[in-house]
N, C-alpha and C positions, 0 to 999 in steps of 0.2 A: 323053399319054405312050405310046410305043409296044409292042410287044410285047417288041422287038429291046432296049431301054432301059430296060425293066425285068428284061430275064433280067441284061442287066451289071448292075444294082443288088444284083440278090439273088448274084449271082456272087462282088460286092464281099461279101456279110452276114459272113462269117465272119468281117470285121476289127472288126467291130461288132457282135456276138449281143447285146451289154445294151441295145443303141441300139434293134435290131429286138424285141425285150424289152418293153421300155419302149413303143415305139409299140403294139403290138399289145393291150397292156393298157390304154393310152389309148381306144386304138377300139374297144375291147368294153365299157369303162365308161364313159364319157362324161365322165371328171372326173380331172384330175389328182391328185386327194388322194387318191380310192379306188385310184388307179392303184398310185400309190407305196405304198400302205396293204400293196396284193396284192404288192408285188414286196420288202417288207421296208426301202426303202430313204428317203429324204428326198426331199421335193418338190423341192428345188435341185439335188438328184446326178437326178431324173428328169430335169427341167429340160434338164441337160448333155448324158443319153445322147441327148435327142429331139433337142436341138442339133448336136450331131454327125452323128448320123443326117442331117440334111435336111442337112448339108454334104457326105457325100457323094453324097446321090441330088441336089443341087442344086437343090433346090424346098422350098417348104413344105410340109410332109406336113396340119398340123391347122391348122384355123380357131378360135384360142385364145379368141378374145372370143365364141364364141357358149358358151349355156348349155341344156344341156352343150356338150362342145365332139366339135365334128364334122370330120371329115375331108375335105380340099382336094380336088380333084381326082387331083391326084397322089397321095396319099393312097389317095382311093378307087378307085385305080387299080392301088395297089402292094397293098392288103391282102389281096386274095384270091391271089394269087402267091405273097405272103409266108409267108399262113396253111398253102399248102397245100408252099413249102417246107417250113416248118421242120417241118410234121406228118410232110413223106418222110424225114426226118433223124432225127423223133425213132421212126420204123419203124426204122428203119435201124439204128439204134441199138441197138432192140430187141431186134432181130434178132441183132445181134452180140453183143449179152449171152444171149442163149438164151431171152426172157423176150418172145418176139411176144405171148403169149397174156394178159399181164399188162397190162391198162388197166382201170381204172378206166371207170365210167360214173355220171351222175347225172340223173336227168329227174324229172319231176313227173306226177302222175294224179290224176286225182279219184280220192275215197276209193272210190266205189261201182264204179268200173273196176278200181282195185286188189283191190280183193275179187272182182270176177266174172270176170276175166282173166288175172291179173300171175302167178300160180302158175305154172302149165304151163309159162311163155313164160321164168321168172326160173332154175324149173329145167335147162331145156335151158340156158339162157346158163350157167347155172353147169359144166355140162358139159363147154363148150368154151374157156371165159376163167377165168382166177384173179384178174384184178380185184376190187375193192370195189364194190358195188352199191348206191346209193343212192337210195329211192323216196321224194320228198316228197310225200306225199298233203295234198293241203292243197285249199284254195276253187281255183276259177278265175282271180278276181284275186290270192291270194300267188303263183299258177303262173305265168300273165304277168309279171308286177312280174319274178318269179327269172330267168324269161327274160330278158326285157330287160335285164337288170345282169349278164349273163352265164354264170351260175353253174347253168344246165341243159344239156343237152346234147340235148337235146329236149322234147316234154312229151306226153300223151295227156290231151284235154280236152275238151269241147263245145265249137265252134266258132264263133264271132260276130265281130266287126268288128276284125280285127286291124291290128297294127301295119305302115306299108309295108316294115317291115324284116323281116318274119315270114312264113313260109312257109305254107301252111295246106296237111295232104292230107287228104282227106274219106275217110272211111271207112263207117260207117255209120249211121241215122236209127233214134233209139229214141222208141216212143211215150210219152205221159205218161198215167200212169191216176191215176183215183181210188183214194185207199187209205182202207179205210173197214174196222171189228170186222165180223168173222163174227157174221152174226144182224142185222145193221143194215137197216132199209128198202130201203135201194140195193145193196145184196149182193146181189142174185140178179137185178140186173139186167141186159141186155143192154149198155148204155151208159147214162150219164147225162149232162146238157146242165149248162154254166155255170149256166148261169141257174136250176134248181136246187138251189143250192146257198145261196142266199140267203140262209134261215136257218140252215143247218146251221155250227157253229163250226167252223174253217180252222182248220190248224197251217201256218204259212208258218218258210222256212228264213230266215235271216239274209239280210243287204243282200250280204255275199258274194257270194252263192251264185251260181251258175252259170242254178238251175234257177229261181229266184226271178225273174231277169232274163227268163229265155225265157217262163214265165208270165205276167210281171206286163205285156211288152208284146202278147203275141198277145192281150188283156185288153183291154187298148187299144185296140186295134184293131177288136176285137169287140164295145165300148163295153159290158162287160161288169165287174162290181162283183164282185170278192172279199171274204168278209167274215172277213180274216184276225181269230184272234182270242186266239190264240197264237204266239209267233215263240220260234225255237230255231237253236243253232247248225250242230246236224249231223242227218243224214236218221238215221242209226240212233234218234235220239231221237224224234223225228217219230214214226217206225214203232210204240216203243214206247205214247206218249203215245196214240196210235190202239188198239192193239189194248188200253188200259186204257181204253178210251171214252171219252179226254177231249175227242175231237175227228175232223176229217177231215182228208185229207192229200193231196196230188197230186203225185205222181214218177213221174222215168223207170222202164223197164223194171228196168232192172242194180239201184237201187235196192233192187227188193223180190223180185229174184231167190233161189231157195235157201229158206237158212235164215233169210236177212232179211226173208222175207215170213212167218214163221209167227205164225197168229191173227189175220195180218188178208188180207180178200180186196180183189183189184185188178180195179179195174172200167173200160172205156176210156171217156174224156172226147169228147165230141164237143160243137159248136157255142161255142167252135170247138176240134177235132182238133189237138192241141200234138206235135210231135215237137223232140228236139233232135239235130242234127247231133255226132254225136260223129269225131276227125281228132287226127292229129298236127300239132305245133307246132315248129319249129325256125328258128331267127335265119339268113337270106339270108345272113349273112356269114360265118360257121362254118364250118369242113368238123370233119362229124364224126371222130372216130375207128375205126377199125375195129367195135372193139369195141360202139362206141355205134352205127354203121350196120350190125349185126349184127342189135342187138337191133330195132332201128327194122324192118328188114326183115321182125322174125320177127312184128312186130305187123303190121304190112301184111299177111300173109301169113294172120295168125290172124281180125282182125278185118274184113278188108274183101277177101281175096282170094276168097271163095264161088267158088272153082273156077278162077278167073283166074291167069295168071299174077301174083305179085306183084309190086309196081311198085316200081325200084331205086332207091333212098333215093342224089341225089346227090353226090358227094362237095366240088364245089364247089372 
């Protein structure tokens, strides 16, 4: 499809906004029935708009028998055009209601970046946007899973094997240390090695986690035994359960930052040296909104610009 064939397609959109509606919610959930769920209406009136629609671009926009179901070529051809119309429309809009500064935004953080970050960076955004601000701090996989089914508009997370529809920007590498009670044997050491640790009781984080994965495979590699011996769902518990001696603990930096580290000391781990890549996450096919490539910017800028110019989040 050419450049010149899709500006007359979307030129045609305005005789069909439910048609263009309706696809674009197809392609960002992958399923008719969630589709229609989003848009209020019945799978046979979704059905009609999508059918209309590909009569007038004259193609098939979706490949209906795949599960979920994915988008044709023409399809994938029209939705980044489409997306980034109807986004200048609904600016535009905006604008002519007086209300530019009004969008909403929704993204996802680990908890321990929400607490060592998200402040500074949510009060400046409040400054300039009157949108709604929605921060789901949750595991690594509910952040992905959200991504993928649409419903983020970005995410700040630890970075590892993503999806080829997902963007990854790298920001920056946080060590993992030992966390062990003030007064314990390996307190006042310089490092401690895995191997070490053999008989000392482990607090490991849930199969979630983020930080449990980065762990359990540099382990692997390092043909290296953890002898986890308690498992919990959240690092603040961890933290606690240590500094009441019930055990030892190993996290990132941001983790035991602050006030989350008080009563127990953080020691760095070596043989082998864990760091994890922490980055933003955002769906290749999205263009964000003002408002949400605002905020995306101001984290570039906080967390990984160390004097650089910041890198423009873009709009796609």
């Amino acid at each position: 499809m050419t450049v010149r064939c899709i500006a007359r397609i979307i030129a045609a959109m305005h005789l069909d906004l439910p048609g263009l509606e309706a696809f674009l919610a197809v392609a960002d959930l992958g399923s008719f029935q969630r589709a229609a769920a989003r848009l209020g209406i019945s799978q046979p009136a979704l059905t009609r708009r999508l059918q209309r629609l590909e009569q007038i671009v004259g193609q098939e926009l979706l490949l209906r028998r795949s599960r979920p179901v994915r988008l044709s070529p023409a399809g994938a051809a029209l939705l980044p055009e489409a997306q980034g119309a109807l986004a200048q429309l609904a600016d535009a809009l905006r604008r002519a209601g007086g209300r530019a500064e009004t969008q909403d935004v929704a993204f996802g953080c680990l908890p321990t970046l929400a607490v060592r970050y998200l402040g500074p960076l949510l009060a400046r955004h409040r400054r300039h946007w009157r949108g709604e601000v929605i921060v789901y701090d949750l595991s690594g996989a509910e952040i992905r899973n959200m991504l993928q089914e649409g419903r983020l508009d970005f995410a700040l997370a630890a970075l590892g094997p993503e999806h080829w529809d997902v963007e990854s920007i790298p920001l920056l590498e946080e060590p993992f240390f030992l966390v062990c009670p003030a007064g314990h044997r390996l307190a006042g050491r310089a490092a401690v090695a895995w191997g070490e640790l053999a008989k000392e009781p482990l607090v490991s984080i849930g199969p979630l986690s983020e930080n449990r994965r980065i762990i359990e495979a540099a382990l692997r590699r390092a043909r290296v035994a953890a002898p986890w011996r308690i498992e919990v769902r959240h690092l603040s518990t961890a933290v606690a359960l240590v500094a009441a001696g019930a055990g030892l603990t190993a996290l990132p930096a941001s983790a035991i930052a602050g006030r989350a580290g008080e009563g127990v000391v953080a020691v760095p781990l070596v043989e082998p040296a864990l760091t994890r890549r922490i980055g933003l996450l955002r769906r290749r096919d999205r263009a964000p909104s003002p408002a949400a490539r605002d905020l995306m910017e101001q984290i570039l800028a906080t967390l990984g610009g160390q004097g650089r110019a910041p890198r423009q989040v873009r709009s796609d």
